[in-house]
TITORLUM-451416 format. One line per field, with one value per residue (C-alpha): z, y, x negated; residue in three letters. Coordinates in Angstrom, 1 decimal, padded with zeros to 4 digits. Layout:
BEGIN
pz	Z|...
py	Y|...
px	X|...
rest	ALA|...
END
This chain:
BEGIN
pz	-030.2|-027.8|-027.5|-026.8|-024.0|-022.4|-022.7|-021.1|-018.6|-017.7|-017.0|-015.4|-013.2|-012.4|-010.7|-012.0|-014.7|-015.8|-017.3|-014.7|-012.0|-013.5|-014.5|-011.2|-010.0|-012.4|-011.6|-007.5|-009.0|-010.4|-007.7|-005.1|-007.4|-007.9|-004.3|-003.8|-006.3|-004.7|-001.1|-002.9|-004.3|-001.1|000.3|-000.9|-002.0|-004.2|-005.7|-006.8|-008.3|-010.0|-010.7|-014.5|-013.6|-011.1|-013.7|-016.0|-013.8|-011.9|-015.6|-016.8|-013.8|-013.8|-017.4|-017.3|-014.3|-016.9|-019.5|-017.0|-015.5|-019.3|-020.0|-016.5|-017.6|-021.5|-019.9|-017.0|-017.6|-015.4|-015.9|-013.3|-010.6|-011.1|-011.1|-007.7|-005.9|-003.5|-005.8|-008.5|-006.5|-005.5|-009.1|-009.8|-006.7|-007.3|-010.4|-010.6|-008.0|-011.0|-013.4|-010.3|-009.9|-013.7|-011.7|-007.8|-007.0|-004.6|-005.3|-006.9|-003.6|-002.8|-004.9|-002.6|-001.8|-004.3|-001.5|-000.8|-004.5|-002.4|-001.4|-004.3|-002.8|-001.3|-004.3|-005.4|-002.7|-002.2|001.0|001.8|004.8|006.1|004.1|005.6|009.3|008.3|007.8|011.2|012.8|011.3|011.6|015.8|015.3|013.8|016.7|019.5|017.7|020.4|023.3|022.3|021.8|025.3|026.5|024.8|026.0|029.7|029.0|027.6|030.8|032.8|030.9|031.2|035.0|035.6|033.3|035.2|038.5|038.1|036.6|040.0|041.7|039.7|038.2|034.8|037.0|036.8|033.0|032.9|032.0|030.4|030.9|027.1|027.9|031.0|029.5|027.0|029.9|031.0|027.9|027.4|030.9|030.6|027.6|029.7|026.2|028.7|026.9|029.9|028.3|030.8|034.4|037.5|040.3|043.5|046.4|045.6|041.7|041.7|043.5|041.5|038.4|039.8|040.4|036.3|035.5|037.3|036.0|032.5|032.5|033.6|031.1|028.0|028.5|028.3|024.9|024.2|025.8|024.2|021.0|022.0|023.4|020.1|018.1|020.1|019.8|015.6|015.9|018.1|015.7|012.4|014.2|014.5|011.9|009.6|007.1|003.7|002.7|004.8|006.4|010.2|013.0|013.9|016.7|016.6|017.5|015.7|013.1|011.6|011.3|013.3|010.8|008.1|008.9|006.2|007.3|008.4
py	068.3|070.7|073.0|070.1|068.2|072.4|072.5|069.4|069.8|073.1|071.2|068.1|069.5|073.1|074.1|077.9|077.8|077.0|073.4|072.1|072.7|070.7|068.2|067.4|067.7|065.1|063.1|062.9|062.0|059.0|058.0|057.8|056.4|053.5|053.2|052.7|049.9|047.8|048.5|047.2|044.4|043.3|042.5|038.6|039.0|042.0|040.5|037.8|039.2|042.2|040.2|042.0|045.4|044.6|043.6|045.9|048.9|047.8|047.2|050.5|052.6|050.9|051.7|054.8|055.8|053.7|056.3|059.2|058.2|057.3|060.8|062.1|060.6|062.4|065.6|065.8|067.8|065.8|062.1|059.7|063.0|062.4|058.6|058.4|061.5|060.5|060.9|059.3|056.0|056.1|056.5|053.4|051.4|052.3|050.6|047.6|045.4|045.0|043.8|041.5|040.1|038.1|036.4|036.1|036.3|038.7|041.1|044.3|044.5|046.6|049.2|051.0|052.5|054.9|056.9|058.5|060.0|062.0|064.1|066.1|068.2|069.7|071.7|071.8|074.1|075.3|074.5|074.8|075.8|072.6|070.8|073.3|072.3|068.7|069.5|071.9|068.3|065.6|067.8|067.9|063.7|064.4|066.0|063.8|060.9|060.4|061.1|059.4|055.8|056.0|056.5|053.1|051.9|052.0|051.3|047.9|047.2|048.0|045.6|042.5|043.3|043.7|040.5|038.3|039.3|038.6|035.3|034.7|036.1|034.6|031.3|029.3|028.1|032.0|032.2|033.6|030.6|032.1|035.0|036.2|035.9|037.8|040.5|041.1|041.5|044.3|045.8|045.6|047.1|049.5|051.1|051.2|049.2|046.1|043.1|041.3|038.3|037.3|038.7|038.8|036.3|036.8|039.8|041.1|040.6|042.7|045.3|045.2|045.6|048.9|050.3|049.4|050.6|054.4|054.4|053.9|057.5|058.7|056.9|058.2|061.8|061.2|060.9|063.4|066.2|065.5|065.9|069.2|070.4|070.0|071.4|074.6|075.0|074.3|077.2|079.4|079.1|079.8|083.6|084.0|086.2|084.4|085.0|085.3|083.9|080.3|080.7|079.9|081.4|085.1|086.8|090.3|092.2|090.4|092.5|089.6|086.1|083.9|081.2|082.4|085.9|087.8|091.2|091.0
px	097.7|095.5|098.4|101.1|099.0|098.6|102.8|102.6|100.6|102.2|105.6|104.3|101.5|103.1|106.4|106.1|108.0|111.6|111.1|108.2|110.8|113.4|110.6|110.2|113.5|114.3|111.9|112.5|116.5|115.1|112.9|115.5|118.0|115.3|114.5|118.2|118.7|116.0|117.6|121.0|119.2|118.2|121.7|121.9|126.1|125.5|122.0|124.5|127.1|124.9|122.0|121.8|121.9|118.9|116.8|117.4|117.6|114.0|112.4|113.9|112.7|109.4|108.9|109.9|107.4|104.8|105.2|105.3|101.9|100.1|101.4|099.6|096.5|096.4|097.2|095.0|092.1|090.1|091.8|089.7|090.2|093.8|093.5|091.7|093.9|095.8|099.1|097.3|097.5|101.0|102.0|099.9|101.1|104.5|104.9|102.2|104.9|107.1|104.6|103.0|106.8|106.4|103.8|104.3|108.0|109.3|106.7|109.0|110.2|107.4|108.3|109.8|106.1|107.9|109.4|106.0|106.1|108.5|105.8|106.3|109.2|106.9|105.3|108.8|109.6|106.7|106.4|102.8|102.5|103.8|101.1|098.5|100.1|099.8|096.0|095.7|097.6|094.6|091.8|092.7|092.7|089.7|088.1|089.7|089.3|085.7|087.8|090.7|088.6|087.2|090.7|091.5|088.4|089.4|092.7|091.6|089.5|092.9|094.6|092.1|091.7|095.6|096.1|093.8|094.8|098.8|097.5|095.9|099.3|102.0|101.0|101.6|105.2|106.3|105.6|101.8|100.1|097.4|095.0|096.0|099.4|099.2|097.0|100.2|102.9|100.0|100.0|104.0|104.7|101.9|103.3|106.3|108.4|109.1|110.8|111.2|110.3|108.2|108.5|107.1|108.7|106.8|107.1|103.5|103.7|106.9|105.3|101.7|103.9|105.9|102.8|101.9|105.0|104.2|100.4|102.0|104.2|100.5|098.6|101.2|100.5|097.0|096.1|099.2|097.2|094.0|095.5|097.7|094.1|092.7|095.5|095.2|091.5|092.3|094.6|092.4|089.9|091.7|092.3|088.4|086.7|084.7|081.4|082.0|078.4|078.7|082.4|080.7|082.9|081.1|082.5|084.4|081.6|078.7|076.9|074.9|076.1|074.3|074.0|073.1|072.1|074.6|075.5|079.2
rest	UNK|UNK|UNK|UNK|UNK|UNK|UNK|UNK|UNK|UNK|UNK|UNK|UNK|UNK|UNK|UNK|UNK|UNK|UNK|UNK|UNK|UNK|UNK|UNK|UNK|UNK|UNK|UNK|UNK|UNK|UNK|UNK|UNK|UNK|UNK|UNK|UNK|UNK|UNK|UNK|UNK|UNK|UNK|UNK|UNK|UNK|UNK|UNK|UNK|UNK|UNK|UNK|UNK|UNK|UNK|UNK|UNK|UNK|UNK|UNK|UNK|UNK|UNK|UNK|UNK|UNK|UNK|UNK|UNK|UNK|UNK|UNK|UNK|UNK|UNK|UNK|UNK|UNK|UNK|UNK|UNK|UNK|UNK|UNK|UNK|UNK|UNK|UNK|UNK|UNK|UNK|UNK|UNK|UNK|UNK|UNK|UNK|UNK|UNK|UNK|UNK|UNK|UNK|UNK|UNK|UNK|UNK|UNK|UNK|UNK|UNK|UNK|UNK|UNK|UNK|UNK|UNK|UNK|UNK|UNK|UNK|UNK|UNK|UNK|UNK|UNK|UNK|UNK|UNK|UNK|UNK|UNK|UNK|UNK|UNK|UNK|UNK|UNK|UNK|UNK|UNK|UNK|UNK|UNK|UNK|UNK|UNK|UNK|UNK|UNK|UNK|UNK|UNK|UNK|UNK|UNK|UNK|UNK|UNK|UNK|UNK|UNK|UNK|UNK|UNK|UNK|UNK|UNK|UNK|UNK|UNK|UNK|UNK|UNK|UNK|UNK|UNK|UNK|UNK|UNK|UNK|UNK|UNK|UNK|UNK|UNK|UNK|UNK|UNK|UNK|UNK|UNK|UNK|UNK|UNK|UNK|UNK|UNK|UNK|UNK|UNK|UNK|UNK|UNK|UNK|UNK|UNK|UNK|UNK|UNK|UNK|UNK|UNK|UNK|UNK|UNK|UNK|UNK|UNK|UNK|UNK|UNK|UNK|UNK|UNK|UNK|UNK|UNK|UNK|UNK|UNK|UNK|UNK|UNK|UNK|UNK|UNK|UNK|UNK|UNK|UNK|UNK|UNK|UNK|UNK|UNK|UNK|UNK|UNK|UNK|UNK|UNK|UNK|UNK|UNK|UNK|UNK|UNK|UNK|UNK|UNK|UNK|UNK|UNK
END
């Protein structure tokens, strides 16, 4: 039994070898092949006329993913660490919807949370160093997460103030009958997305909001530099040297770290 659950696992959990590469190329097949039949099921003339092969084509996707993640769990070394990982979850969310459908209708729907099992093309290919970019990328939200939040901070004082003043200028009989209401045209032109839903009538409104409507290219590039900033200090810092006994960035021509004082 040992030595079938270490075959198992060897295919199911590895892409080195012949079989655990097909495993998985199989199994991405049938995940976008299931994705599709709910996105087919949604259109109301063909959920009509192929309401059987729905059915059975959700309950035979949905058991099939059952048995692949019981067979996960008695392979995994480490069961509850696969559980809680990240891909642990999806495999769990992506088939509970079916069995919640038998109770609240509507609910399989939701199975499409399947396409981030997706993911797995990536040790497919073994594409890591787009994973390890992905980190580099929210490691520098990470760090400008602090600077970031004051951004929005001050941008959610310009709003209120800009709000209540074209409330003053342009009246509930030009559409801005409320302070709320004219704090959202703030934020809509601000953002530059501009429904038009509501618009300003009078000579001074109009020009108040072109001078939104500049401030907004300005306000966009903000937090877009913050992040770039941080991204290039991530990368500057992957080049520097580090110590082997604490991994703390040492300098080129440091002889001891200054952290932990290993000789370097």
């Amino acid at each position: 039994m040992d030595k079938l659950r270490k075959h198992l696992y060897q295919i199911i959990f590895e892409t080195d070898t012949r079989l655990g590469k097909l495993f998985d190329i199989i199994l991405l097949w049938a995940i976008l092949l299931s994705i599709t039949v709910v996105i087919l099921e949604s259109l109301k003339s063909l959920r009509i006329e192929f309401s059987a092969f729905f059915i059975y084509s959700e309950w035979f996707f949905t058991i099939l993913f059952t048995v692949e993640y019981i067979i996960r769990i008695w392979v995994s070394p480490k069961p509850f660490k696969y559980i809680f990982s990240f891909l642990g979850l999806v495999d769990l969310l992506s088939i509970i919807p079916t069995y919640l459908s038998l109770t609240f209708a509507g609910t399989h729907y939701l199975i499409v949370i399947r396409a981030i099992r997706l993911l797995r093309v990536f040790r497919i290919l073994k594409l890591n160093y787009f994973l390890n970019q992905g980190e580099l990328i929210a490691l520098a939200l990470k760090a400008s997460l602090r600077k970031i939040s004051v951004f929005m901070f001050a941008i959610l004082n310009v709003v209120i103030i800009i709000g209540a003043a074209m409330y003053v200028i342009e009246g509930e009989a030009n559409g801005f009958d409320s302070i709320p209401r004219s704090i959202y045209w703030a934020i809509v032109t601000i953002t530059t997305v501009g429904y038009g839903d509501i618009s300003p009538q009078t000579s001074l409104g109009q020009f108040m909001s072109s001078i939104i409507m500049l401030i907004g290219y300005a306000i966009i590039a903000v937090p877009t530099g913050i992040v770039s900033s941080e991204i290039t200090k991530q990368r500057y810092s992957e080049k520097l040297p580090k110590c082997k006994q604490c991994n703390n960035e040492v300098k080129v021509d440091d002889k001891y770290c200054s952290n932990c004082g290993n000789r370097l």
